[in-house]
Phi, psi and omega in degrees: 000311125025275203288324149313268145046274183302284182302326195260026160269298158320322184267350158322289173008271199289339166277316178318304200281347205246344183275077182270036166205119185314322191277357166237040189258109178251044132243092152332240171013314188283299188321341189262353171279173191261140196285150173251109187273095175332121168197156208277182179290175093334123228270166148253147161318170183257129173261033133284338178289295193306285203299006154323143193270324185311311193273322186320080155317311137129213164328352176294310191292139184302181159304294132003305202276296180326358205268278181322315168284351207038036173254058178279149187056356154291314161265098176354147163302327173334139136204145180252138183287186192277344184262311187316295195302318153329308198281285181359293214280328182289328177283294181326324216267320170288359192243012166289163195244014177208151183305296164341299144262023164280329185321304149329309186298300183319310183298321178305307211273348170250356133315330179256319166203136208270319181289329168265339148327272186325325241233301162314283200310314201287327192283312191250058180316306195300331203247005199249318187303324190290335200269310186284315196223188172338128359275342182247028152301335179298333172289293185338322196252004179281317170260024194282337142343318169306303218239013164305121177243291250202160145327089183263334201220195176234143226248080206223105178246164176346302184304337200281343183320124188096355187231359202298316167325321196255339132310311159328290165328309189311325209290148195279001172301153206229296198260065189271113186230021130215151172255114199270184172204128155244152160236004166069002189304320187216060177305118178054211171255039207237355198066212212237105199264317198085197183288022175282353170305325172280009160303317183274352178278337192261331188275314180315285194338310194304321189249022127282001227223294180304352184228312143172119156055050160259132163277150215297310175301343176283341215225127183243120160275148179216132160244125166282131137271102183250007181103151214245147165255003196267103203291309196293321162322283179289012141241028174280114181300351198221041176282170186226355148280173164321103192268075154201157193303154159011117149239176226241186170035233225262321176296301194312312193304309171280016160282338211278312185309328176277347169307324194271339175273352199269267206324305194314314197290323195278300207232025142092144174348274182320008184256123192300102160228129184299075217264159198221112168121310241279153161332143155333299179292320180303310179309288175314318159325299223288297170314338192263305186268356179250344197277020180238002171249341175228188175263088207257131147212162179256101180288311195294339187256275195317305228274325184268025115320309161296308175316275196337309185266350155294330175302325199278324173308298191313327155318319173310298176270348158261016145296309216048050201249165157264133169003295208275000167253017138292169191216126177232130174276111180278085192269131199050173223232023182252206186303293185323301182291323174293335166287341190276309179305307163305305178282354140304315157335288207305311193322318183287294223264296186283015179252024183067036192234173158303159205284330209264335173290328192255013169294327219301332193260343190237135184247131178254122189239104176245236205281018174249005190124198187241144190301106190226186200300306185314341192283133191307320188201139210246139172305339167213163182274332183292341173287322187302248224351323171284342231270133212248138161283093153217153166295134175277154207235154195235359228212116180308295183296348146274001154287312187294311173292339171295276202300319191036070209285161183247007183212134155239131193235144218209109140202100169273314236023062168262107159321111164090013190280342144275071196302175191286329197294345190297300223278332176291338174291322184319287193286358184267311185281358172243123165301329160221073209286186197226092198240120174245120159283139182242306174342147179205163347321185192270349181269336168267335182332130149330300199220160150270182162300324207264359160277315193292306165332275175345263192306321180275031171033030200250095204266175220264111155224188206269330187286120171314284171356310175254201197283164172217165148229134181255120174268093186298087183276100181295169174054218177236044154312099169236028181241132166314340124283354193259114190265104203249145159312276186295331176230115211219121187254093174319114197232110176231153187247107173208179194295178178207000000 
């Protein structure tokens, strides 16, 4: 049947071509049709490659080029240059009616094209950050279950032990050089999210990319989902994780450990991984056993720790005091103070003093008080070393007023734990204090700017001569509220 077919396609063909003059044809009838160039089909594109969110142009691609993708009609007639689509995506983002949905929005569109995503954050950086990351990644990740659609990141749980390698693979980036890593154990100042963690893994990402300028394809959000202690999680019906508690000790550790053996075995020594979120106790492990073997950071211990003394020199020089004659109050005790409070000791400690000359000013104080000697068991072994022969004082505003610290520091996630009275004992007992709200989301911060601004009575007016306040933005901070682990806003109310 083949083979007819076969022939009587060909001889059509070929009497068509061979008849060039009808009347020496002895088919008429084939001479009045119109000649046919026999040819296999034309392979057409996969127009999944094209609406690839990595390729996708949306209205960019040109004609010529739709022609070419075969997507004619697929598309609007419309195009747009790269700046049209710009202005396009600022107008949907400004005319959402909540942080919550521009968030949405942000998200939709870099699912559907990655380069104007990217392209967006970067160019409008002041008004995207607050949106990507702090304050309403916090929202985010409180709901992310809810409002989950699409895949961001990669998903490596408990179960996965032994396979990791190979899990790792799945993800499709191939040239992977930094990894954020969560365990959702201490999101923000929000507790233990679970695998809702990967909102902040996906928001860290974002900014690098937005700040800097590392491309996007180099970079992996990863959540271990080892399981949640957060009880309204595991009886949330539309939860997206492992519903079942923590698990702990020697599984979890070697979980962790073959996570660290994975990255290496995929993309090599040199690939950054980032750990983001983790407990306090876990965090501090992790550093002692991973940061001389691999290419290991801490955002909550290192990175805000670097922030931190950078914030604290620039007190140094616009005081003009030196460091070790401040006296720093830390409220709370946790991974952030304690990254910051070591790093300072070294800072100190290279300027030739002793472990015990640069200990001697800085005070840690948490929800039992400020940290002295008498105490029977200390929550982690890195507070002694701070820990002061004093009576211990429980009541903020009698630290304050005892101590009369010149640098103060808030990482509670206690909302408002810097009261006006804290902050006028602040301005009253220092000529230039010094206040860093650190917490985060902004609903938990010690203070805002504009309470801190207030209560230390120090007004804005224009003349050198007179009091000012100045707001120092580390990094590339530029929102008055917004308190980043890693992007920090330093707020000191001092003389000018």
């Amino acid at each position: 049947m083949a083979l007819s077919q076969l022939w009587f396609g060909l001889n059509r063909n070929v009497g068509a071509f061979l008849c060039i003059k009808p009347e020496n044809c002895a088919r008429n009838e084939l001479a009045q049709q119109p000649v046919r160039h026999w040819h296999a089909n034309i392979i057409k594109q996969d127009y999944r490659k094209v609406i690839d969110p990595k390729y996708n142009k949306g209205l960019g691609f040109t004609h010529e080029e739709r022609q070419k993708l075969s997507v004619i009609g697929l598309l609007p007639c419309a195009y747009r240059t790269e700046a049209e689509q710009l202005y396009a995506a600022n107008v949907n983002f400004n005319s959402q009616e909540s942080n919550m949905g521009r968030y949405l929005y942000l998200r939709t569109l870099r699912s559907r094209q990655e380069r104007l995503y990217y392209r967006f954050v970067s160019e409008y950086v002041e008004k995207v950050m607050p949106i990507i990351y702090t304050p309403t990644v916090g929202a985010v990740c409180q709901r992310f279950s809810s409002i989950y659609s699409s895949s961001m990141g990669l998903y490596v749980c408990k179960y996965d032990r032994g396979n990791m390698y190979h899990v790792l693979n799945n993800w499709p980036g191939k040239d992977i050089r930094a990894v954020c890593v969560t365990d959702g154990e201490r999101v923000l100042g929000l507790g233990d999210l679970g695998a809702h963690g990967m909102g902040i893994a996906v928001g860290k990402l974002d900014l690098y990319t937005a700040l800097g300028k590392i491309p996007p394809q180099y970079l992996m959000p990863v959540v271990l989902d080892v399981g949640t202690n957060n009880k309204m999680l595991l009886a949330d019906p539309l939860y997206i994780g492992v519903r079942e508690k923590r698990c702990t000790g020697k599984e979890y550790e070697d979980l962790v450990q073959e996570f660290m053996d994975g990255v290496v075995s995929s993309w090599g020594h040199e690939t950054l991984i980032h750990f983001e979120d983790f407990a306090t106790p876990n965090a501090f492990k992790f550093i002692s056993k991973y940061q001389d073997n691999y290419c290991y950071f801490n955002d909550d211990i290192q990175g805000t720790a670097a922030t931190g003394l950078a914030g604290f020199l620039a007190v140094e020089r616009i005081t003009k005091r030196p460091l070790n004659e401040h006296l720093i109050l830390f409220v709370g005790a946790g991974s952030a103070a304690l990254g910051i409070g070591k790093l300072v000791v070294k800072e100190l400690m290279s300027r030739k003093m002793s472990a015990e000359e640069a200990m001697k000013n800085i005070y840690l104080m948490d929800s039992f008080g400020v940290v002295t000697k008498d105490r029977k068991d200390f929550i982690l072994p890195d507070i002694e070393p701070f820990a002061k022969d004093m009576p211990p004082l429980t009541d903020l505003e009698q630290v304050v007023k005892e101590l009369k610290p010149s640098i103060l520091l808030g990482a509670t996630g206690q909302g408002g734990i810097f009261t006006e009275n804290v902050l006028r004992l602040m301005a009253q007992d220092q000529k230039q204090p010094a206040i860093f709200a650190c917490s985060n989301p902004t609903s938990k911060a010690e203070c805002t700017a504009e309470q801190a601004y207030n209560f230390t009575e120090v007004q804005c007016v224009p003349s050198p001569t007179q009091y000012r306040t100045r707001y120092i933005l580390l990094r590339h901070a530029h929102w008055p509220t917004m308190r980043s682990r890693s992007i920090r806003i330093a707020l000191f109310s001092i003389h000018l």
